[in-house]
BAPA-76043 format. One record per atom (N, C-alpha, C): residue in three letters; x, y, z. Coordinates in steps of 0.05 Angstrom, whole numbers, plus 32768, in hexadecimal, padded with zeros to 4 digits. Example, Ala and Ser with C-alpha at 12.3 -4.5 7.8 and 13.67 -1.06 7.14 Angstrom:
! residues 2
ala81087F8E809C
ala80F67FA6809C
ala81087FBE809C
ser81017FD3808E
ser81117FEB808F
ser81028001809D
END
This chain:
! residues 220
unk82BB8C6D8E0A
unk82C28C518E0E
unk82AC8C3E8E03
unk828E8C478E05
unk82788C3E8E00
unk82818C348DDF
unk82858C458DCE
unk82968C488DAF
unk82A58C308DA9
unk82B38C318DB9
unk82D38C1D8DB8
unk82C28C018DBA
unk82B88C0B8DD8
unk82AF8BE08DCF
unk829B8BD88DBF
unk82858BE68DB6
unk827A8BDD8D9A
unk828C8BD88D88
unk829D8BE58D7A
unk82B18BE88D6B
unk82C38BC28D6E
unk82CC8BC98D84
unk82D88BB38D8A
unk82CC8B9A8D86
unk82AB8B9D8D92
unk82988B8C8D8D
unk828F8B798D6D
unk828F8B958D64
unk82898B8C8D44
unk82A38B818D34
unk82B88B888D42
unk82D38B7B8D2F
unk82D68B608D37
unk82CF8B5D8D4D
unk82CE8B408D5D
unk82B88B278D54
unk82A78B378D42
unk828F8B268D30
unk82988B228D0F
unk82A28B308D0D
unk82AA8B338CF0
unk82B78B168CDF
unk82A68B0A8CCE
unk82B08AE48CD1
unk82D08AF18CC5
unk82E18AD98CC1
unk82F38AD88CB5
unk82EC8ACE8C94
unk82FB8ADF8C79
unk82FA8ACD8C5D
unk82FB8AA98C63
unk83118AAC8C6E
unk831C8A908C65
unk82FD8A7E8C6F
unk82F58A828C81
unk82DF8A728C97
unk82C38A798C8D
unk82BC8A8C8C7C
unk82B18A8F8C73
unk82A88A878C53
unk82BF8A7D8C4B
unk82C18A6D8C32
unk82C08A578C35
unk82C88A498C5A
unk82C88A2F8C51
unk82B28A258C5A
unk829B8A338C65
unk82798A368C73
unk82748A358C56
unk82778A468C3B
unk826D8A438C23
unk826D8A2A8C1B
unk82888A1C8C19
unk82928A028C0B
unk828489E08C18
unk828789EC8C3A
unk827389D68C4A
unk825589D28C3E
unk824789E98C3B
unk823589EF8C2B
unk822989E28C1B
unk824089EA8BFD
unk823589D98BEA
unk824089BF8BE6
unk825489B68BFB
unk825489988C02
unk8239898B8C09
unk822A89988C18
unk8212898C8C2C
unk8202898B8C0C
unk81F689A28C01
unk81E6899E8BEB
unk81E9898A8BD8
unk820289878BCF
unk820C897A8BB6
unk8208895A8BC4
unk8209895A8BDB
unk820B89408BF1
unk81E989368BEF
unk81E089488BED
unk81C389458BF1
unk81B289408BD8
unk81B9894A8BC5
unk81B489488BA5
unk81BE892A8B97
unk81D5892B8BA8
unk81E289108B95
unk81CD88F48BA3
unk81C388F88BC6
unk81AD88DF8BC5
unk819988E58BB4
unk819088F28BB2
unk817B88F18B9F
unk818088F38B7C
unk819888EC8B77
unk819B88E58B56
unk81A588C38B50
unk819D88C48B3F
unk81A288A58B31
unk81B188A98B12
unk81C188998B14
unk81D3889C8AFA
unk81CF887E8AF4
unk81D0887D8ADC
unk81B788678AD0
unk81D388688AAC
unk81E488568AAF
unk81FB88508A94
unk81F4883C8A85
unk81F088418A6E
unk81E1882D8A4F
unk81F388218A46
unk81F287FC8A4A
unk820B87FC8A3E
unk820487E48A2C
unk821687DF8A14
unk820587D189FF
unk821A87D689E8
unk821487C789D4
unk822B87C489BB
unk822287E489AB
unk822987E58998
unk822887FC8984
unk821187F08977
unk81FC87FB8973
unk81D787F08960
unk81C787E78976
unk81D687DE8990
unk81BA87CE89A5
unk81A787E789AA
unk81A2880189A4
unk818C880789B2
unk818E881A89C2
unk81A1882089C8
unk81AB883C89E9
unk81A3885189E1
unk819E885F89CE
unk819C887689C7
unk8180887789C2
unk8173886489B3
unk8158886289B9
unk814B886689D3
unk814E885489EA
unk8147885C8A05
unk814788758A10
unk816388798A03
unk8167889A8A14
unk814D88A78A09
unk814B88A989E7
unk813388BD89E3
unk811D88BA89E8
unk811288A289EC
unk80FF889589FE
unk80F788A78A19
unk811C88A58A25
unk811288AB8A45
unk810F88CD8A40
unk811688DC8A2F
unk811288F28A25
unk80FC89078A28
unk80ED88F48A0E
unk80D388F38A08
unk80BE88EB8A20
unk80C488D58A32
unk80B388D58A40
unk80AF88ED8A5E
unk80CB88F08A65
unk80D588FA8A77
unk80D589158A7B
unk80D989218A65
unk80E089408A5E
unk80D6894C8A44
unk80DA89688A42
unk80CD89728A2D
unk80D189658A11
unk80E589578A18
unk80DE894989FA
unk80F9895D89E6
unk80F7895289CC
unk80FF896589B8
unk80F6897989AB
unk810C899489AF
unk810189A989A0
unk810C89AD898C
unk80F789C2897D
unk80FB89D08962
unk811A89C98958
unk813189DB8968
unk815089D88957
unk815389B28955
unk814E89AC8970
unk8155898C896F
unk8145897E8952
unk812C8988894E
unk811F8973893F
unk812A897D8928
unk812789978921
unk8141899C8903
unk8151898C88FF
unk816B897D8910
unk817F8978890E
unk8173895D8908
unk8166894D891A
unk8159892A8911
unk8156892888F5
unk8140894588EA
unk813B894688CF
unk8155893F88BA
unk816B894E88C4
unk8189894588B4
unk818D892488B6
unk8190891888D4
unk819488FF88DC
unk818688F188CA
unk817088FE88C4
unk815888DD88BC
unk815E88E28895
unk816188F78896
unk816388F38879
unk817E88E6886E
unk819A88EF8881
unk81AE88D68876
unk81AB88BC887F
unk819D88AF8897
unk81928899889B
unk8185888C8881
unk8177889E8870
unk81698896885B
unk817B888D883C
unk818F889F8838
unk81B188A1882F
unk81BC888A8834
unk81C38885884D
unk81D5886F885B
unk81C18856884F
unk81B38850885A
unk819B882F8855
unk819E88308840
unk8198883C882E
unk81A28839880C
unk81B7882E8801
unk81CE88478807
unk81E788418802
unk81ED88238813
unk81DE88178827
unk81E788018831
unk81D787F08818
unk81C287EC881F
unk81BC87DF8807
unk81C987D387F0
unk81D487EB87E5
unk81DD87EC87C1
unk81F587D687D3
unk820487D987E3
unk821B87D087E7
unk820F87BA87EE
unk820287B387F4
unk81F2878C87F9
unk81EE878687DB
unk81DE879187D0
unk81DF878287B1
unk81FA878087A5
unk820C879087A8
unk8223878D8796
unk8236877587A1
unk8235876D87BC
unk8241875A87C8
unk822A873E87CA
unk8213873E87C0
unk81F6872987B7
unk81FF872A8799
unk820C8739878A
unk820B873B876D
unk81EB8738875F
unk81DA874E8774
unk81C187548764
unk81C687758759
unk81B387658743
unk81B587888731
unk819387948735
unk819D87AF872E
unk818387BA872C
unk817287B18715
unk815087AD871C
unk814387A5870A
unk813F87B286F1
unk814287D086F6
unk813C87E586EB
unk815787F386E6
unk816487F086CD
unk818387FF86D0
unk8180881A86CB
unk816D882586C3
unk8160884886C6
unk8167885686E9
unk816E883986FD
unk816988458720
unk8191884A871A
unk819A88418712
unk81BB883D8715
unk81BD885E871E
unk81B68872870D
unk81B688878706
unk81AE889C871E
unk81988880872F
unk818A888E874B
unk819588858763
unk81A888778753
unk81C388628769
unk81DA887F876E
unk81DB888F875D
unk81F68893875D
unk81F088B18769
unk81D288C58767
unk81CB88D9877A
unk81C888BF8796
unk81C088AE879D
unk81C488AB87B2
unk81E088AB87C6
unk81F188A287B4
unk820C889F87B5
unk821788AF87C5
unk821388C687AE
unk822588E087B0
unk822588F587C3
unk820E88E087DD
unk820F88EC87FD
unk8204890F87F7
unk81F3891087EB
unk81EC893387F5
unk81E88935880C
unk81E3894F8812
unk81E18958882A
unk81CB89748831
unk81BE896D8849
unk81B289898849
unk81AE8995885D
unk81AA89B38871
unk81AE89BF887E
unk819089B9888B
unk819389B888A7
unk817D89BE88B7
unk816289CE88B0
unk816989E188A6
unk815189F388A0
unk814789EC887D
unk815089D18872
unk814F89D9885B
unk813F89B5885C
unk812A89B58842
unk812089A18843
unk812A898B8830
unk812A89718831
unk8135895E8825
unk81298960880B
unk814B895B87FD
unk813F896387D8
unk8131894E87C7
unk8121895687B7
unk8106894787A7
unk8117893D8796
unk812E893B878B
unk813C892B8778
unk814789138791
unk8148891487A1
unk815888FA87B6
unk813588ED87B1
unk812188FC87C3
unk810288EB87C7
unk810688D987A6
unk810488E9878F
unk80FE88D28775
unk811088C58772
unk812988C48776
unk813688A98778
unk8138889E8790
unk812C88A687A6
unk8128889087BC
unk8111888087B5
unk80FA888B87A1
unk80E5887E879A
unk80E38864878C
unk80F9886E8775
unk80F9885B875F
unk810B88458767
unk811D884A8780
unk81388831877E
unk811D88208791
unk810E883787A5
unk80F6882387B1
unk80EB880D87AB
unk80E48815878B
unk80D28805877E
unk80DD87E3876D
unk810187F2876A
unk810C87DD875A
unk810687C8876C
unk810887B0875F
unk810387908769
unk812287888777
unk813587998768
unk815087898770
unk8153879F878D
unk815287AA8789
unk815387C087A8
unk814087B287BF
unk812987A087B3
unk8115879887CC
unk812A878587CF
unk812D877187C3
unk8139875687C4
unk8153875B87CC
unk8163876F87D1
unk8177877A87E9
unk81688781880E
unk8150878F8805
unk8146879C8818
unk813E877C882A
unk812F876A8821
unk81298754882E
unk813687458838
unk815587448832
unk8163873D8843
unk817887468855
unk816187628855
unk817387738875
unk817F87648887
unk817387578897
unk817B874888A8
unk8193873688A4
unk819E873D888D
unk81BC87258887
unk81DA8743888C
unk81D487568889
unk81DC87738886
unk81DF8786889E
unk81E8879988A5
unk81DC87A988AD
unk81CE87C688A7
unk81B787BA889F
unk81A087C58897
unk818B87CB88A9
unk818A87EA88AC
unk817087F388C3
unk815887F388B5
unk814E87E988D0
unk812A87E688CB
unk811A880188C7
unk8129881288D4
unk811B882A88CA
unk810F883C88B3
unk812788278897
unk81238830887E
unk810488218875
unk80FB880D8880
unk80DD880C887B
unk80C9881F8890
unk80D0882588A0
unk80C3883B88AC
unk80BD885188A3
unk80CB885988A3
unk80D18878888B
unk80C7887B886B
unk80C5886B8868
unk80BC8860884D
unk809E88628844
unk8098884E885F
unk8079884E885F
unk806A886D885E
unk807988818862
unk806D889D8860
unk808388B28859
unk808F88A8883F
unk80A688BD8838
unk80A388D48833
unk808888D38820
unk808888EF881A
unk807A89068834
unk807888FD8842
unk807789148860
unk8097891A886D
unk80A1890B8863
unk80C2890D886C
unk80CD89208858
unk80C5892B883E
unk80CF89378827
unk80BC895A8827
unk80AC8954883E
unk809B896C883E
unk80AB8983883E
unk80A789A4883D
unk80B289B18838
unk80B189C18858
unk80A189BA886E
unk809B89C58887
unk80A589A88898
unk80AB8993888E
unk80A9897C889E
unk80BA897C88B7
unk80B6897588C7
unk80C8897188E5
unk80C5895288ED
unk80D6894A88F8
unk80C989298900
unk80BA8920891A
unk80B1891A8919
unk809F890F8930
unk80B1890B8945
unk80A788FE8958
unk80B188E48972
unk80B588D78970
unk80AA88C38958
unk80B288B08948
unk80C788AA893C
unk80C788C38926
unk80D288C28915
unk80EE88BB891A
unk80F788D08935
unk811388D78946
unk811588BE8953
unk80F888AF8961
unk810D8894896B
unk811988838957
unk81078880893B
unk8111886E892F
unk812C88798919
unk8133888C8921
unk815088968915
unk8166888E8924
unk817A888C890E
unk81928885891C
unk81AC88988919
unk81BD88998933
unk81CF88A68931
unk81E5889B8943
unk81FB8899893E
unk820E888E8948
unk8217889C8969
unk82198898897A
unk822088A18990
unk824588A48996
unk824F88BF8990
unk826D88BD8998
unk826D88CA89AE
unk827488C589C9
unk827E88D489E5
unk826A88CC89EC
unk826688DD8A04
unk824B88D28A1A
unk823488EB8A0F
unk821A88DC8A0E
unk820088EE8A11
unk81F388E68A2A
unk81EC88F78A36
unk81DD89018A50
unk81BB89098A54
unk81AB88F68A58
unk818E89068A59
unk818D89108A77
unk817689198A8A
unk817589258A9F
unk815E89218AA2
unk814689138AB5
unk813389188ABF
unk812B891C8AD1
unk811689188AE6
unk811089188AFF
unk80F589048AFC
unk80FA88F18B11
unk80D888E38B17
unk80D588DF8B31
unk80C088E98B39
unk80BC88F08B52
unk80D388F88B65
unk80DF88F58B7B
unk80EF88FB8B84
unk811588F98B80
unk811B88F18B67
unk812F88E68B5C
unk813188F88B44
unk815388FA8B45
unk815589058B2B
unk816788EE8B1C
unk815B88E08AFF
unk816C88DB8AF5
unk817F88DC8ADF
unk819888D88ADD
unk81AA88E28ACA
unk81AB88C98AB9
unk81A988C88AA0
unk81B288AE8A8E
unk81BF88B58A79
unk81D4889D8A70
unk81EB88A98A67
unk81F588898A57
unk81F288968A42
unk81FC88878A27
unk8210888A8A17
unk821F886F8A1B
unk823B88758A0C
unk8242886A89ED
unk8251887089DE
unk8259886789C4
unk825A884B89C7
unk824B883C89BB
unk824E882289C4
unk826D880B89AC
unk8278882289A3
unk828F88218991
unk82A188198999
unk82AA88008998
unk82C787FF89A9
unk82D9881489AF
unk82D5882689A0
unk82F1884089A4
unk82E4885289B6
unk82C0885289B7
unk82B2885F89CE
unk82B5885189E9
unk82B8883889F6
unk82BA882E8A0A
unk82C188358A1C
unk82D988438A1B
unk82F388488A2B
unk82E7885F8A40
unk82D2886B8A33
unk82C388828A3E
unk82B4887B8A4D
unk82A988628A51
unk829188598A6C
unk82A4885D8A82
unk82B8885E8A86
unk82C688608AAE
unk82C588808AAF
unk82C0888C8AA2
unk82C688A78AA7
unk82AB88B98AAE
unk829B88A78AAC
unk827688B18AB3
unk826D88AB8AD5
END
């Protein structure tokens, strides 16, 4: 008999699944309850060029490890058609200024710019783009576009980059902290950084500032 009621005993402890799943689910209610006071969700909001994407890498850089190795490969791609794009904007400002090149020898360094090459992450920016980024540099009609960036949309970064191109053409080059804030890349969907400062975690979250991106801020 002694048998039986242990027996009986232990079946009478035994939790139930169902009650036991929902002690799990209470659970990570309480946690997820407890995590969410302590997060801040922090939404960038701003036209397409104001700047959001800058901050984020900002809060990045200051916040967290920062960018690595694969990431900074890929900037290396970004900054070099950044360099492509400002050009090709350019040429398209003089042709609508009806300025010509001073030098009609660059037309020639007009038309590799043109023709949008392209290059792979692991591969370094080609020395025929650097000499005709040099020489359209130097033409007078390319400055006298360049000086009136500000009528255009024309990034400031192309004097940035400039000021030290040939470290941008190096054959080991990676870009700085710099380099990456002052690159540009268009934001489509939501990007997400993640930090923590002192007792807070915060989430920030930058949207396409594209009219066709908008529609995506209620959904964050």
């Amino acid at each position: 008999m002694a048998i039986a009621k242990i027996m009986c005993f232990g079946n009478g402890n035994k939790e139930d699944p169902d009650t036991k799943k929902s002690k799990e689910i209470e659970k990570q209610l309480r946690e997820d309850q407890r995590r969410m006071q302590k997060e801040v969700k922090l939404l960038l909001l701003g036209a397409g060029e104001s700047g959001k994407s800058t901050v984020l890498k900002q809060m990045r850089l200051i916040h967290t490890k920062g960018f690595q190795l694969p990431e900074r490969k890929q900037w290396k791609v970004t900054i070099f058609q950044n360099l492509l794009h400002a050009f090709q904007v350019v040429f398209g400002a003089m042709e609508e200024q009806e300025v010509d090149f001073a030098d009609s020898g660059n037309i020639r360094f007009a038309e590799i710019v043109a023709a949008d090459p392209e290059i792979g992450q692991d591969d370094p920016m080609p020395m025929d783009c650097l000499n005709a980024f040099k020489s359209l540099w130097r033409d007078q009609g390319v400055q006298l576009a360049i000086k009136k960036g500000n009528e255009y949309a024309l990034h400031d970064n192309l004097t940035y980059y400039f000021a030290d191109v040939d470290r941008l053409f190096a054959k080991d080059y990676l870009p700085s902290d710099q380099d990456i804030l002052r690159a540009r890349l268009r934001t489509t969907g939501i990007s997400e950084t993640i930090f923590d400062t002192g007792n807070l975690t915060y989430r920030m979250f930058d949207v396409g500032g594209q009219r066709s991106e908008r529609k995506k801020w209620i959904h964050v």
